[in-house]
C-alpha positions as CSV (number, residue, x, y, z in Angstrom):
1,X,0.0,0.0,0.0
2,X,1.2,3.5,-1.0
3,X,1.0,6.0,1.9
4,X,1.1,9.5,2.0
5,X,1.5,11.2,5.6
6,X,1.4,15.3,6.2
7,X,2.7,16.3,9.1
8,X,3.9,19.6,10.5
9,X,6.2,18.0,12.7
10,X,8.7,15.1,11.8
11,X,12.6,15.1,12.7
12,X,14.9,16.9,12.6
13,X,11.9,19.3,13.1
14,X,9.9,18.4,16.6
15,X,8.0,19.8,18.9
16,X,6.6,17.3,20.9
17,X,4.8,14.0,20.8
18,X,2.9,14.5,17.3
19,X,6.4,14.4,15.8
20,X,7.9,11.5,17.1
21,X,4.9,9.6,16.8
22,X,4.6,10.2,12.7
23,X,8.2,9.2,12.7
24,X,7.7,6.3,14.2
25,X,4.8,4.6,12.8
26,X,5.7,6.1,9.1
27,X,9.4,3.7,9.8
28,X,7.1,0.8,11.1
29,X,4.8,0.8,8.2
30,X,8.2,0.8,6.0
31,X,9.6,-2.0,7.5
32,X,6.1,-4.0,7.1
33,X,6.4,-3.5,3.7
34,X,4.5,-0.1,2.9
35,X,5.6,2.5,0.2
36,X,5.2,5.1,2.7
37,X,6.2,9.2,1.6
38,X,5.6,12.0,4.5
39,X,5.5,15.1,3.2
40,X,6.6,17.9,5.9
41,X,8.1,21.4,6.2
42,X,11.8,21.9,6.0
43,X,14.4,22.1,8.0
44,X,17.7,23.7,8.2
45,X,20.4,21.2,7.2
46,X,17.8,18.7,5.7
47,X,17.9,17.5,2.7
48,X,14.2,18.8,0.7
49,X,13.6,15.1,-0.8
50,X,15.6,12.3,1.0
51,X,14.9,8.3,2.0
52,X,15.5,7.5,5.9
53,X,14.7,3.7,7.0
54,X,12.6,3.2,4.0
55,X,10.6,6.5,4.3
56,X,11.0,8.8,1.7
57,X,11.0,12.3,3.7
58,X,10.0,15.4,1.4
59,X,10.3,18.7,2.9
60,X,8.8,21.8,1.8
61,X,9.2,25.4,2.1
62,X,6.9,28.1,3.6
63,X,5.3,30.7,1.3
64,X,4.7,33.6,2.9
65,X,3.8,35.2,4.9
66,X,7.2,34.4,6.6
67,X,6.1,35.2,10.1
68,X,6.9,33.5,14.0
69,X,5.3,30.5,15.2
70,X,4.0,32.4,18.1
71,X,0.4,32.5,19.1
72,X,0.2,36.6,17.9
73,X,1.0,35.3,13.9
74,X,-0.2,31.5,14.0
75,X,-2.8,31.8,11.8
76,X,-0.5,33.9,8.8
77,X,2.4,31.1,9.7
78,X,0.1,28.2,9.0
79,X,-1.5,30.2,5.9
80,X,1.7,30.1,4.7
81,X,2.7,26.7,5.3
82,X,-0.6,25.5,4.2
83,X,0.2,26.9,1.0
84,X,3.7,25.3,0.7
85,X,2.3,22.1,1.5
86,X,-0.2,22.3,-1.1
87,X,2.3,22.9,-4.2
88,X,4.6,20.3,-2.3
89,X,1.1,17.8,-3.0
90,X,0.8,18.5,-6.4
91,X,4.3,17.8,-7.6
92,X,4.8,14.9,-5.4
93,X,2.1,13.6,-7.3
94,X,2.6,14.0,-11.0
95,X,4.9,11.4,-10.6
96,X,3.6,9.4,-7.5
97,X,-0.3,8.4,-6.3
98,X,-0.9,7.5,-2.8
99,X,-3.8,5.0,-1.8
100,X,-4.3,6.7,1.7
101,X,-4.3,10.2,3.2
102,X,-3.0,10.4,6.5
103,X,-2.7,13.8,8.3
104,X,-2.3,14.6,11.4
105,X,-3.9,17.6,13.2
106,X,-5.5,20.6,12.0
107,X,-2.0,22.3,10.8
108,X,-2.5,19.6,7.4
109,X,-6.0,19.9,6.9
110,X,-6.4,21.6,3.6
111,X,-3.5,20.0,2.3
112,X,-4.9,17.0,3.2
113,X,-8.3,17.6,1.3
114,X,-6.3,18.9,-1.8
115,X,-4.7,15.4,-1.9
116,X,-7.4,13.2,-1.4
117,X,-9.5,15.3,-4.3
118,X,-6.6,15.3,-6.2
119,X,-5.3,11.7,-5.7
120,X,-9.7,10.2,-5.8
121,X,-8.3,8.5,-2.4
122,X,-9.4,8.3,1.4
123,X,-7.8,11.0,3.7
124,X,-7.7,9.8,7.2
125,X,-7.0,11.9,10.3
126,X,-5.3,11.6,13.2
127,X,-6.2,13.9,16.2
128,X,-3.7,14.1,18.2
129,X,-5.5,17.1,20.5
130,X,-8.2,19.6,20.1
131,X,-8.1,22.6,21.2
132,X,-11.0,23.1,22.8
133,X,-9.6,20.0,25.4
134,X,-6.3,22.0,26.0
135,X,-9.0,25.0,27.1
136,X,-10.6,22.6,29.7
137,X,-14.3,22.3,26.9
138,X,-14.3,26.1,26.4
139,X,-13.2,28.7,23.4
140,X,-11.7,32.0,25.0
141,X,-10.6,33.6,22.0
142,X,-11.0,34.4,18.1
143,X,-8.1,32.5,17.5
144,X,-8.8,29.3,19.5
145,X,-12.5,29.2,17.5
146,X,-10.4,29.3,14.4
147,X,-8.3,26.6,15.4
148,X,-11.8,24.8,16.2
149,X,-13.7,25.3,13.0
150,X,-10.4,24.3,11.0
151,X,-10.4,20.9,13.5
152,X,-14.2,20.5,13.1
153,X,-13.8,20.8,8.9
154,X,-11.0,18.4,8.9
155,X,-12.7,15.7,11.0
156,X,-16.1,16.1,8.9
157,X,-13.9,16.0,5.4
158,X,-11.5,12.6,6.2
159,X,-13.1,8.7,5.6
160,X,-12.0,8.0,9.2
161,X,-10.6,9.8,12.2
162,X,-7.9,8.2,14.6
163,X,-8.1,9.3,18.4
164,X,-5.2,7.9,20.6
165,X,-7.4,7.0,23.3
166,X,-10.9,6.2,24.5
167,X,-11.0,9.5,26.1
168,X,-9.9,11.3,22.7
169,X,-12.6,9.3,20.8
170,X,-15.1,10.7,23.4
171,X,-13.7,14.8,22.8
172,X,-13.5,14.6,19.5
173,X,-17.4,13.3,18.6
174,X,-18.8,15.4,21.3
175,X,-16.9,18.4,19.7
176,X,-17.2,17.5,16.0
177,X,-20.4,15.7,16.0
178,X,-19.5,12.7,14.2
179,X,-20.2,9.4,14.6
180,X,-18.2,7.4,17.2
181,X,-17.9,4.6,14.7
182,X,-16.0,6.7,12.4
183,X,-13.5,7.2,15.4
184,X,-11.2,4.6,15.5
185,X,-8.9,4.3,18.5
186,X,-5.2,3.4,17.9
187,X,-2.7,4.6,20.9
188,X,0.6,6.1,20.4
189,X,3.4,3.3,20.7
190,X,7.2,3.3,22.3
191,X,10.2,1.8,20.6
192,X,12.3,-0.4,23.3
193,X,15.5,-0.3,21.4
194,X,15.7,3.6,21.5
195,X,15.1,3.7,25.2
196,X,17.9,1.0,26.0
197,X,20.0,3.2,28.4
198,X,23.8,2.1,29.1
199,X,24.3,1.9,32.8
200,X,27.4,4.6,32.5
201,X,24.9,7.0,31.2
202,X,22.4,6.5,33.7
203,X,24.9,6.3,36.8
204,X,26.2,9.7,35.4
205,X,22.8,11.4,35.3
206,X,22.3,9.8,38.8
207,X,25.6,11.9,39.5
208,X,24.5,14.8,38.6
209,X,21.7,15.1,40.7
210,X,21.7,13.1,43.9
211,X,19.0,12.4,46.5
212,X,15.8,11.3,45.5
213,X,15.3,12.0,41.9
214,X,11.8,13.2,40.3
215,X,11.5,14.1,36.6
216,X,8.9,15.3,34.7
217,X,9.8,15.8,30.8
218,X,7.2,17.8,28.2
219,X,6.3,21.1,27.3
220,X,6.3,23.8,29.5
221,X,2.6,24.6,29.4
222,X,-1.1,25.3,31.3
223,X,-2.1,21.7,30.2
224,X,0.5,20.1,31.6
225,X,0.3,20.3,34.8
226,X,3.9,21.9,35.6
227,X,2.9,24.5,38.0
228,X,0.6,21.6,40.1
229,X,4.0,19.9,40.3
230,X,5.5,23.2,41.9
231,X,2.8,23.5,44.5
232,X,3.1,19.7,45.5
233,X,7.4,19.9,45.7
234,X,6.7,22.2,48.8
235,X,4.4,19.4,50.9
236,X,7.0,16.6,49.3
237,X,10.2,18.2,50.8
238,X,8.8,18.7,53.9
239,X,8.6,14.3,54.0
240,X,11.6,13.4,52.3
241,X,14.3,16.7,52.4
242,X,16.5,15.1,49.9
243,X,13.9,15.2,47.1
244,X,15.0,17.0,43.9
245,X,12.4,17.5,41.0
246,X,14.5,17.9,37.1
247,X,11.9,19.8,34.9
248,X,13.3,19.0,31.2
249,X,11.4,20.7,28.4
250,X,10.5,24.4,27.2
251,X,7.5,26.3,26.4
252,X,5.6,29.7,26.9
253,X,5.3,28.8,30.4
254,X,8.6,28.8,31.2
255,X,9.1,32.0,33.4
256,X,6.3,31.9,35.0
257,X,6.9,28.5,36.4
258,X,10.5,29.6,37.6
259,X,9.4,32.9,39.4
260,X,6.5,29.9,41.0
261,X,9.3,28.4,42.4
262,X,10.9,31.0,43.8
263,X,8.0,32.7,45.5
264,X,7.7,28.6,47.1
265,X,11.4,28.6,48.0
266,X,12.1,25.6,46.0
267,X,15.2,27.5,44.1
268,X,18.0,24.5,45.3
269,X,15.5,21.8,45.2
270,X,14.0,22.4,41.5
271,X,16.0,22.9,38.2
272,X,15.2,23.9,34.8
273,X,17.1,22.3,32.2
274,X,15.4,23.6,28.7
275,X,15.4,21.4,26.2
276,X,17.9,18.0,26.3
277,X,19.5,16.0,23.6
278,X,17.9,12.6,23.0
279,X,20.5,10.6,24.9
280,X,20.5,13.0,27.6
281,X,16.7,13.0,28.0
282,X,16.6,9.3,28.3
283,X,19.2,8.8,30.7
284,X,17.5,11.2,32.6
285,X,14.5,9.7,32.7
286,X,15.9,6.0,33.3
287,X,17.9,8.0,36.2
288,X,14.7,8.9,38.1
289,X,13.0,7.5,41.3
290,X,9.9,8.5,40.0
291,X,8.8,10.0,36.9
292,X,5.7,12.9,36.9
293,X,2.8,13.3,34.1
294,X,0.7,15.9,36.3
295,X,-1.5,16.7,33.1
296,X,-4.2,19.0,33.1
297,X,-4.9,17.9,29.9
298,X,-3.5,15.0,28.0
299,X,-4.7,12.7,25.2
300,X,-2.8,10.0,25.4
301,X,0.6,10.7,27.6
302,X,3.7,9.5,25.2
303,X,6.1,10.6,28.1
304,X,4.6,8.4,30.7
305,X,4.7,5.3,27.8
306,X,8.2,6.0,27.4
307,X,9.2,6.1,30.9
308,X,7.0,3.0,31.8
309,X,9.8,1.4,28.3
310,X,12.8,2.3,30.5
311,X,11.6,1.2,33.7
312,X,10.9,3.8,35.9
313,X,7.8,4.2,38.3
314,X,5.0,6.7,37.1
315,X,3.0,9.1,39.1
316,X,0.2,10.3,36.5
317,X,-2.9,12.5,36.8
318,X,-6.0,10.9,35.7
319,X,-6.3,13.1,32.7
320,X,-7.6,11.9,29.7
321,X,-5.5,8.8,28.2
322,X,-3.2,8.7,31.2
323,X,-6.6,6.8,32.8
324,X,-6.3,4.5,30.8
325,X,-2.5,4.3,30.2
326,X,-1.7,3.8,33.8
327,X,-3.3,1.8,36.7
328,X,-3.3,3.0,40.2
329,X,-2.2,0.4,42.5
330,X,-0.9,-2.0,39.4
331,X,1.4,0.1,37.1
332,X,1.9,3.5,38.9
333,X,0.3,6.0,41.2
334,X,-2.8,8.4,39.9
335,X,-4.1,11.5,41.7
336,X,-6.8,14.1,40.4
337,X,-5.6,16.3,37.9
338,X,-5.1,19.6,39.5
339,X,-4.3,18.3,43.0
340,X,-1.0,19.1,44.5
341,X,-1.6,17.4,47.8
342,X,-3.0,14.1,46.4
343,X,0.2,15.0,44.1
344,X,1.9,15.0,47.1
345,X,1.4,12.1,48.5
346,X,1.4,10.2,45.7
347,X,5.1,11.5,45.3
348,X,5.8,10.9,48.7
349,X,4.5,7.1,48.5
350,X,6.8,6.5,45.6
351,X,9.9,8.3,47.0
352,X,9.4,6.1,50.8
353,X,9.0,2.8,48.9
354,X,11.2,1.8,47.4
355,X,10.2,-2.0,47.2
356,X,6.4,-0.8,45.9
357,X,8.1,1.4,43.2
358,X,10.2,-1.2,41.9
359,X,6.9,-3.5,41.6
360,X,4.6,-1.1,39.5
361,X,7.7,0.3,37.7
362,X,8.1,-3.8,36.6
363,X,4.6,-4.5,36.1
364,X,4.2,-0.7,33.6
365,X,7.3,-1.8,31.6
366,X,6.0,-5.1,30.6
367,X,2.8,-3.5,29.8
368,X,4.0,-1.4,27.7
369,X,6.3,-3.7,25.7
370,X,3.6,-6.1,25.2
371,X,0.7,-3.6,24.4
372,X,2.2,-0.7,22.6
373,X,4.8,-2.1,20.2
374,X,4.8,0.3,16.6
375,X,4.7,-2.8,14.6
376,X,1.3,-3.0,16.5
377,X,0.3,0.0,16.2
378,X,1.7,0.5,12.5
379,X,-0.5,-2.8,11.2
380,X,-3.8,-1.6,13.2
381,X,-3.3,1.9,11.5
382,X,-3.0,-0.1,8.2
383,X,-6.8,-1.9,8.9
384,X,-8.1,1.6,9.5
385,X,-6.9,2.2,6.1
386,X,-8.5,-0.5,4.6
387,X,-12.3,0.9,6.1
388,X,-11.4,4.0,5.0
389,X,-10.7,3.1,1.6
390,X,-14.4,1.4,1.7
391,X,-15.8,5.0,2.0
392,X,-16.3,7.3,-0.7
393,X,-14.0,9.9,-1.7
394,X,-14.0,13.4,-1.0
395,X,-16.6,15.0,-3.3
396,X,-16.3,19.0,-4.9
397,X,-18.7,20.2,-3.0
398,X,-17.3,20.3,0.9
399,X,-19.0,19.8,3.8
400,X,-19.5,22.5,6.0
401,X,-19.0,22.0,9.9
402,X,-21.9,22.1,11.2
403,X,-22.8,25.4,12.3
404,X,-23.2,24.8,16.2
405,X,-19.5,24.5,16.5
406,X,-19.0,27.8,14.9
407,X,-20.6,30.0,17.6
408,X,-19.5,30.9,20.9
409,X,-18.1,28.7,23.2
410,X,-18.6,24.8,24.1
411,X,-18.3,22.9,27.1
412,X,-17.4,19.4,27.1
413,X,-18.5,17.2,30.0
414,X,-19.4,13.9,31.0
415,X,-22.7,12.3,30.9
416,X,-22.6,12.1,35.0
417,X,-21.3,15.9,35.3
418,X,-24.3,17.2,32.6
419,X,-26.7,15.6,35.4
């Protein structure tokens, strides 16, 4: 099967879990046999058309407007790479047809649609977040209910949509008002061999910082949690002194959660490293007494996955896929998202016992090896595929979202919170 992903993200170009799960599952389809092209924005020192691992990796530049990628000029730098893409589609295929579609998030969406009209195949889409669910259900602002109405157009235009979780396939037909049997779910996945840390590496990131290590990795943002974590270091140092927390990642939060904890007087026992190299981030990680996911928000949770691969214990919110992901009391601890003394002591349990956070750290590595391999998750993707390629094509005339997601703002909620 010829497959054509679009994708905003894919290395050396990433910016968090989209990207390195595109990567992965476009090399995993390769290696099953697929002819599999991901067309993506370029990057400095990339080669525009190249073949990686089987994947043939063509990169496009922006048309303008060259602007940031900052929230004041996202909508002029996506117009602009929306644009690139779209030329980059129609050469790649005067000399090469795909029989599926697959883009991922809202960033692709027109291309997307200019492909499968162009191509007469499926277009299947991936969400990978909305962003009404990083806004807790609600719309605040002109750009977030553009970002919406883009998402809601997408998800109405593809054959199939793919959610990474139960909890995504709930958001997105509540949101998009599609049927839940168009939603197939199909979770993110971990690669074992690239999270094989050489015991020098990890002894030297234990080095670095003694006593009782907590990480969290991600993106320095609302949704995730970060400031939470902050609050709950205070009630966690008071129980075990030696506790250290290692905050790896970057984002528009950044300062904010700095001056946080330096109004909590957690200067020596909280560092900020910014962004680490691969091999330093997963030393890290295997380093740790306990790693943190203290999501607000979180589809799926590709961090906790990867530090369930390496074996180290998890202490997860029970945020969207993270429920599902990790099980209190057999693969990790789980607190309320939002909590920084249930945060607390969940930190506090893991950091006093040992013995217990050996156990779960055991029993969440084999379940993640033996649930969430990418050959897995690359041949599942495939059957989606095939349904999708049972459905009929994208015709002229689009259809609109429906109107109701265009005004105002939305709230999503449970069944038992509505009552």
């Amino acid at each position: 099967m010829r497959v054509l992903h679009l994708s905003w993200e894919y290395p050396p170009v990433v910016y968090g879990g989209l990207g390195r799960h595109v990567h992965a599952l476009a090399e995993a389809q390769a290696a099953a046999g697929a002819d599999v092209v991901v067309l993506t924005q370029a990057a400095e020192g990339a080669a525009d058309d190249e073949r990686v691992n089987g994947v043939r990796i063509v990169r496009v530049r922006h048309d303008a407007p060259i602007v940031p990628l900052d929230a004041e000029h996202l909508i002029g730098w996506v117009f602009g790479f929306s644009s690139g893409m779209s030329r980059g589609v129609l050469r790649l295929m005067a000399g090469w047809r795909p029989d599926v579609i697959h883009g991922h998030d809202w960033m692709v969406a027109h291309s997307c649609v200019l492909a499968a009209q162009e191509s007469k195949r499926p277009f299947v889409l991936t969400v990978h977040a909305t962003e009404a669910g990083r806004h807790q259900g609600w719309l605040p602002n002109e750009l977030s209910r553009t970002v919406h109405g883009i998402e809601a157009w997408g998800a109405h235009q593809a054959s199939r949509v793919i959610a990474c979780s139960e909890h995504m396939r709930w958001e997105v037909t509540r949101l998009f008002e599609i049927p839940a049997d168009q939603v197939t779910v199909i979770p993110n996945g971990v690669d074992p061999s690239s999270w094989r840390v050489p015991v020098r590496l990890r002894r030297a990131a234990r080095d670095t910082h003694p006593g009782s290590l907590i990480v969290f990795t991600g993106r320095l943002e609302w949704e995730k949690g970060v400031h939470t974590l902050i609050d709950a270091m205070a009630l966690v140092r008071r129980a075990v002194p030696d506790a250290r927390l290692v905050i790896a990642g970057r984002g528009s939060k950044h300062d904010d959660l700095v001056q946080q904890a330096r109004r909590r007087r957690l200067g020596r026992t909280i560092s900020f490293e910014g962004w680490l190299p691969e091999r330093e981030l997963h030393a890290l990680v295997a380093a740790a007494d306990v790693a943190v996911v203290p999501s607000i928000y979180e589809p799926f949770g590709m961090v906790a996955l990867e530090a369930a691969a390496v074996g180290t214990a998890l202490v997860v919110a029970r945020s969207g896929g993270l429920a599902e992901l990790v099980q209190d009391g057999a693969t990790g601890w789980t607190f309320e998202a939002g909590d920084d003394r249930a945060l607390a002591s969940c930190l506090i349990a893991a950091l006093t016992d040992p013995a217990e956070a050996a156990r779960l750290a055991r029993a969440g590595r084999r379940r993640a090896l033996r649930d969430y391999g990418w050959a897995r998750i690359a041949e599942a993707t495939m059957a989606a595929y095939r349904t999708a390629r049972a459905a009929p094509a994208i015709a002229d005339d689009h259809l609109a979202a429906p109107r109701a997601m265009l005004d105002g703002n939305l709230l999503l909620r449970s069944e038992s919170d509505a009552g």
